[in-house]
GUGUKOL-106300 format. One line per field, with one value per atom (N, C-alpha, C, O): x, y, z. Coordinates in Angstrom, 2 decimals. Layout:
BEGIN
east (X / ...) .
north (Y / ...) .
up (Z / ...) .
// end
This chain:
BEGIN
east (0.85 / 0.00 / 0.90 / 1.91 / 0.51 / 1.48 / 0.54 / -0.59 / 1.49 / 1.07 / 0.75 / -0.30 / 1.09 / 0.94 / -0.29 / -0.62 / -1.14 / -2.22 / -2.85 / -2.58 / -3.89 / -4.38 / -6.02 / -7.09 / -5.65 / -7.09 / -8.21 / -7.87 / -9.55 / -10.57 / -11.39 / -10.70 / -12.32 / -13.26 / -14.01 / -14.10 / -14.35 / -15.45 / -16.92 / -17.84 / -17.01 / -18.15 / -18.38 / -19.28 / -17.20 / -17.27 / -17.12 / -17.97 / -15.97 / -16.48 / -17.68 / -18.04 / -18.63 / -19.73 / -20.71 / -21.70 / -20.73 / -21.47 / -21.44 / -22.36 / -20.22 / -19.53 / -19.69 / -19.67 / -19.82 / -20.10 / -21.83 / -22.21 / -22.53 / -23.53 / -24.21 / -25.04 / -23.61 / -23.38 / -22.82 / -23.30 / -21.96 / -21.82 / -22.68 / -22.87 / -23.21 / -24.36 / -25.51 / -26.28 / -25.61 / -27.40 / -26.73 / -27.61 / -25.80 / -24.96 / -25.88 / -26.32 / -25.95 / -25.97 / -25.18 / -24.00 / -25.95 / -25.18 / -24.89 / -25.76 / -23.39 / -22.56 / -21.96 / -21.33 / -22.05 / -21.08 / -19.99 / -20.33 / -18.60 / -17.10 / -16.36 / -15.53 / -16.55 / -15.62 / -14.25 / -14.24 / -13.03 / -11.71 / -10.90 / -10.98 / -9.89 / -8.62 / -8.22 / -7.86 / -8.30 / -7.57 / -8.85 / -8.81 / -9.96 / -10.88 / -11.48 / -11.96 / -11.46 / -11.87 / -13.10 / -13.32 / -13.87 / -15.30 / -15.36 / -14.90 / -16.12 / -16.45 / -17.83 / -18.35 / -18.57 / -19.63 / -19.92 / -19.69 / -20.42 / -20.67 / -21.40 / -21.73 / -21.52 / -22.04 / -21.29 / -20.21 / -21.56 / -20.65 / -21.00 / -22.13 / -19.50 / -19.63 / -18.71 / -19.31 / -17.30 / -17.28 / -15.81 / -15.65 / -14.97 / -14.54 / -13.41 / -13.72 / -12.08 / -10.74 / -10.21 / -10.53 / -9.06 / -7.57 / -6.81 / -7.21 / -5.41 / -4.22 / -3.35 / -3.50 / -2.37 / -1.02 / -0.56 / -0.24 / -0.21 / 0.02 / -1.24 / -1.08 / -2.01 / -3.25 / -3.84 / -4.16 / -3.92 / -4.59 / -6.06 / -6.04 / -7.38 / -8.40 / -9.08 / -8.90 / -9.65 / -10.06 / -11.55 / -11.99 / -12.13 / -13.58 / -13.51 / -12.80 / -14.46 / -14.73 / -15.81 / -16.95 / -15.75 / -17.16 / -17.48 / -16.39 / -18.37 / -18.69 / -19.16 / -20.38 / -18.43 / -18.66 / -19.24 / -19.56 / -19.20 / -20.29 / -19.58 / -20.14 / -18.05 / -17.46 / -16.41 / -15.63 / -16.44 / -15.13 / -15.50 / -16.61 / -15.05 / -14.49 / -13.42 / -12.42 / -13.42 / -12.97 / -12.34 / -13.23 / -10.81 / -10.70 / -10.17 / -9.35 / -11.08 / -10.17 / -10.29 / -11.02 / -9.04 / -8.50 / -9.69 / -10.62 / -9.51 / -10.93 / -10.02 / -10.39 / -9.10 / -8.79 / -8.07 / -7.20 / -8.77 / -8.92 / -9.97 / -10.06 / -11.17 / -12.78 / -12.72 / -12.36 / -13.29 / -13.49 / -14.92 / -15.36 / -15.72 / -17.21 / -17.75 / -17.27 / -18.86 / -19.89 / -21.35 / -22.01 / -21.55 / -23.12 / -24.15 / -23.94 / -25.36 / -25.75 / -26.65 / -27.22 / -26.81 / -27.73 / -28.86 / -29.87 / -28.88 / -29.59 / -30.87 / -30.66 / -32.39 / -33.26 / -33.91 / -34.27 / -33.98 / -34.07 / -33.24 / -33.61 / -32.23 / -30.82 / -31.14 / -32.18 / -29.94 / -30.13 / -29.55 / -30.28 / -28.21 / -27.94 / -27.84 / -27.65 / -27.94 / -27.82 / -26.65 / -26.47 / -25.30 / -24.40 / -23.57 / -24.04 / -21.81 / -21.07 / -19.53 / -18.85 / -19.34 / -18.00 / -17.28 / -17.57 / -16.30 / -15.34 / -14.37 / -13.98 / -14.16 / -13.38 / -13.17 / -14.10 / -12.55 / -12.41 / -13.41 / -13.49 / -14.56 / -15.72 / -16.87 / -17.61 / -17.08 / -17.74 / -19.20 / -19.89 / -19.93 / -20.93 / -21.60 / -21.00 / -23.06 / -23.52 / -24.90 / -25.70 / -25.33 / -26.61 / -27.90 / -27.94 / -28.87 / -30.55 / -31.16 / -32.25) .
north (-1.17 / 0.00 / 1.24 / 1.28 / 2.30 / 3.30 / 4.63 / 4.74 / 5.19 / 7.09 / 7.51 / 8.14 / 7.50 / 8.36 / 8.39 / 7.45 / 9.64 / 9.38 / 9.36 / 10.11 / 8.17 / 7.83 / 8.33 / 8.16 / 9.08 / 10.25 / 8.85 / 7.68 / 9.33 / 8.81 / 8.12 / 8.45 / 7.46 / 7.41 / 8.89 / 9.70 / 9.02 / 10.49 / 10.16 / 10.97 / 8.62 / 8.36 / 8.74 / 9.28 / 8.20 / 8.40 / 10.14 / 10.80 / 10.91 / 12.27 / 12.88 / 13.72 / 12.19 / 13.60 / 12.80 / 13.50 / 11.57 / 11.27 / 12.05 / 12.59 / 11.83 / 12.87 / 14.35 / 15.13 / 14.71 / 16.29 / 16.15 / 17.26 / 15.51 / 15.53 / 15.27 / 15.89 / 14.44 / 14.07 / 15.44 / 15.75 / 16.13 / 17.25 / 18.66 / 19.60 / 18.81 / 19.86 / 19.65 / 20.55 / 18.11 / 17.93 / 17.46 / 17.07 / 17.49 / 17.24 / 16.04 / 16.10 / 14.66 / 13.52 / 12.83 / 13.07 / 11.95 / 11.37 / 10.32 / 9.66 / 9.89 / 8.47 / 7.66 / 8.08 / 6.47 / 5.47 / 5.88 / 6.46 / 5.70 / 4.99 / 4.02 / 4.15 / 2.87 / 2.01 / 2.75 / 3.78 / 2.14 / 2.92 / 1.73 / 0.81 / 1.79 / 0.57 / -0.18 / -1.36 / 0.39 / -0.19 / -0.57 / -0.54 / -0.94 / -1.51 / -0.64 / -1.24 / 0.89 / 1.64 / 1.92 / 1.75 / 2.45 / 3.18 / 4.70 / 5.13 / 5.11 / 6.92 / 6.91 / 6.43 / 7.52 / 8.24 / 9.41 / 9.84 / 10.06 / 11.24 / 12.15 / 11.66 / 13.55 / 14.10 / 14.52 / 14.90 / 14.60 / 15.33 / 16.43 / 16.78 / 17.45 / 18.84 / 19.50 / 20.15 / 19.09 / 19.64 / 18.20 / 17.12 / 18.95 / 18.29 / 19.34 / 20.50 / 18.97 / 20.27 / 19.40 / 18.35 / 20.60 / 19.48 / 20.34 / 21.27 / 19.60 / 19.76 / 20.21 / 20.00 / 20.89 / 21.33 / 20.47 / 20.76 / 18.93 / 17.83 / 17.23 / 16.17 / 17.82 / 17.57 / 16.15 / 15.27 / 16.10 / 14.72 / 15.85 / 17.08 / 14.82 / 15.60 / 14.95 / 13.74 / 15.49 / 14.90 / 15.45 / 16.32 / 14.85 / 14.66 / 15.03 / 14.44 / 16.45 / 16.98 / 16.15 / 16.58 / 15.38 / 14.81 / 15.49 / 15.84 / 15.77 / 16.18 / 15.05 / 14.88 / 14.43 / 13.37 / 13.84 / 14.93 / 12.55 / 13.41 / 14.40 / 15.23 / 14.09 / 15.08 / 15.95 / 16.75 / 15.73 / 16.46 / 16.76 / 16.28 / 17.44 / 17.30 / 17.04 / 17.72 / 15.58 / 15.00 / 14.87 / 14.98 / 14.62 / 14.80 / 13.56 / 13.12 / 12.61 / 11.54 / 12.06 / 12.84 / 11.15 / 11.09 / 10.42 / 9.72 / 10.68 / 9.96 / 8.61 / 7.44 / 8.99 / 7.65 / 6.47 / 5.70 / 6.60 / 5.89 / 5.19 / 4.50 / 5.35 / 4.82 / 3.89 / 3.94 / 2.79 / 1.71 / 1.59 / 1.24 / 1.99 / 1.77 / 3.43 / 4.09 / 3.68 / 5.22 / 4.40 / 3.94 / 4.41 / 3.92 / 5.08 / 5.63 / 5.57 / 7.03 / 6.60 / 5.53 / 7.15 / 6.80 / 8.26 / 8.27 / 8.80 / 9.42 / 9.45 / 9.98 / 9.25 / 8.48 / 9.71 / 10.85 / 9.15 / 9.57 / 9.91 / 10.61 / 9.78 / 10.28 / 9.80 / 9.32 / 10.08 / 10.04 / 8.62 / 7.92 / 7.69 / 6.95 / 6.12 / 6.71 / 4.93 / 3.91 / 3.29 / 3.01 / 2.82 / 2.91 / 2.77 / 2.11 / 3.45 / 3.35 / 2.94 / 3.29 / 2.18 / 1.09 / 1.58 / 1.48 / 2.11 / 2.64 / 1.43 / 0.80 / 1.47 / 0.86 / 0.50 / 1.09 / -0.06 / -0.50 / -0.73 / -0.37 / -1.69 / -2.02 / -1.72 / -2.57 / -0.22 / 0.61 / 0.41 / 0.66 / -0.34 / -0.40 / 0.64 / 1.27 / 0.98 / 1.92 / 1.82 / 1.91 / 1.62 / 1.26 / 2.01 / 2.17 / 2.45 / 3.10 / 2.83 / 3.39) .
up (0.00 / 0.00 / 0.00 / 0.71 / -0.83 / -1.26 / -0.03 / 0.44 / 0.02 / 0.82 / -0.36 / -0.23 / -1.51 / -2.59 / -3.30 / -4.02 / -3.15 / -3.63 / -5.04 / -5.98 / -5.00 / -5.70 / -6.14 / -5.56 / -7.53 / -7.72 / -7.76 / -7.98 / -7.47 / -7.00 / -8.24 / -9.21 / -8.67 / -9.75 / -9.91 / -8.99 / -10.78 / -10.90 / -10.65 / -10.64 / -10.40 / -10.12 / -8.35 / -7.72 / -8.01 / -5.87 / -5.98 / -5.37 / -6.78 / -6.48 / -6.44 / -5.61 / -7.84 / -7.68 / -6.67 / -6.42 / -6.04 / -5.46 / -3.70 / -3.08 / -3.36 / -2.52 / -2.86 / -1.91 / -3.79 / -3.99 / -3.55 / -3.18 / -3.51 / -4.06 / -2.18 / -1.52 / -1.98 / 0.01 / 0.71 / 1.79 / 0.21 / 1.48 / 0.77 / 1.55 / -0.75 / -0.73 / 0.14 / 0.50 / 0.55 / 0.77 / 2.58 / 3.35 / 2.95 / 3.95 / 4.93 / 6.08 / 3.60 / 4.05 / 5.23 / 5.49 / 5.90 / 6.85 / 6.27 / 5.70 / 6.30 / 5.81 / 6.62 / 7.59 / 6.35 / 7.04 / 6.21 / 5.19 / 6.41 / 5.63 / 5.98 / 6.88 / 5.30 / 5.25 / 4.93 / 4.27 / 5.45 / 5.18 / 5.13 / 5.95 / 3.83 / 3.19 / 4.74 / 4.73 / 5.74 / 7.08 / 8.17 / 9.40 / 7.28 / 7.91 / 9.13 / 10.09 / 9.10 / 10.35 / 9.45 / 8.25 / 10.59 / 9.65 / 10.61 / 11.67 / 9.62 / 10.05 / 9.85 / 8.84 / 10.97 / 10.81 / 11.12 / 12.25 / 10.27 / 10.19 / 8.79 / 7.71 / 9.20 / 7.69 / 7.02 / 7.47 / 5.76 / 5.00 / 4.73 / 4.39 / 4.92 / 4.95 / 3.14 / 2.29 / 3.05 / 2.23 / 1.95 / 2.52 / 0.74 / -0.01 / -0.25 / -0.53 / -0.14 / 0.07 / -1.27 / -1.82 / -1.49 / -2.48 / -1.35 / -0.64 / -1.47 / -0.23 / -1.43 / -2.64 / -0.74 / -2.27 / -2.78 / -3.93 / -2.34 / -2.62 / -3.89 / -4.49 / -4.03 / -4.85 / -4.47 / -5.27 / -3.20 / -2.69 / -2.39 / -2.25 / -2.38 / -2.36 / -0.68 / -0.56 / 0.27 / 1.39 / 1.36 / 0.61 / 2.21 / 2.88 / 3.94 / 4.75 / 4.36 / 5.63 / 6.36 / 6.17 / 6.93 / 7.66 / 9.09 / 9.55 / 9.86 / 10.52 / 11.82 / 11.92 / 12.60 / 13.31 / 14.86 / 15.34 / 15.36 / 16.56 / 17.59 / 18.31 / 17.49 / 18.79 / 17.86 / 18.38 / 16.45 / 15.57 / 14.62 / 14.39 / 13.75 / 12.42 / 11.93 / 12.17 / 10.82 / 10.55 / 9.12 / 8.28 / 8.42 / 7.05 / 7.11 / 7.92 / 5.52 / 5.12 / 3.80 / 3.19 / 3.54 / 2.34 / 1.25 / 1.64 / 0.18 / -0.77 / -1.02 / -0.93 / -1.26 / -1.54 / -0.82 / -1.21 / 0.41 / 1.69 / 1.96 / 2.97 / 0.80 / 1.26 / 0.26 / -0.91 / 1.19 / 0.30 / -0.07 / -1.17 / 1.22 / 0.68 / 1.35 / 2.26 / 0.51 / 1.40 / 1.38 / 0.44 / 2.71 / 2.47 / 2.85 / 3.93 / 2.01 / 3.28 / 4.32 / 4.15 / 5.17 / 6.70 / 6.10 / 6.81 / 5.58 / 4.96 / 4.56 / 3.47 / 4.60 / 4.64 / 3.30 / 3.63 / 1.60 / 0.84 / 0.25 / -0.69 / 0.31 / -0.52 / -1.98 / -2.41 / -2.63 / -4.15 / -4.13 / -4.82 / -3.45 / -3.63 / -2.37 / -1.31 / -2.40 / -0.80 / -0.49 / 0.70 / -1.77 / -1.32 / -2.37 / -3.30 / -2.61 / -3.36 / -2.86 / -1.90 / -3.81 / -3.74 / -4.88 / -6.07 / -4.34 / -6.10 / -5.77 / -4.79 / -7.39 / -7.72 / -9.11 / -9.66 / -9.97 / -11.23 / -12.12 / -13.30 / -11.10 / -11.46 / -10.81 / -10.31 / -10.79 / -9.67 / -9.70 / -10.69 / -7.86 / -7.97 / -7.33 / -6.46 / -7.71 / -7.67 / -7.42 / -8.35 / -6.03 / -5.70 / -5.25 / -4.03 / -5.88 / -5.58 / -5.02 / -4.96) .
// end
């Protein structure tokens, strides 16, 4: 596993863009098997041009890396999507 980051699918970005406008609540699965809950607030790039996820958790705010999530499920009740898995063969579930 590399530090060096790895840009995201464009499918997990706009779904994530789309989670901190309507500032959905998400689970995250993360590559090291931790999970995050919380909402999503916004979406940074670092000078390094790695891009992170502001989530809003219950005692912090929180930045992961995008390309640290293995799965986003929303806790969201009506969201646009129920859960996304990037990857090569990106699933994408309603």
């Amino acid at each position: 596993m590399t530090n060096r980051y790895q840009p995201v699918d464009y499918m997990l970005q706009n779904h994530l863009e789309q989670a901190c406008d309507a500032h959905y609540d998400v689970l995250l699965e993360l590559r090291d098997d931790s999970t995050v809950e919380g909402q999503c607030i916004n979406t940074e790039v670092h000078p390094d041009r790695s891009e992170w996820l502001v989530c809003k958790t219950r005692y912090q705010y929180t930045k992961i890396r995008l390309d640290f999530i293995t799965k986003m499920k929303s806790l969201t009740p009506g969201s646009s999507f129920s859960e996304v898995i990037p990857s090569t063969q990106a699933i994408f579930k309603s």
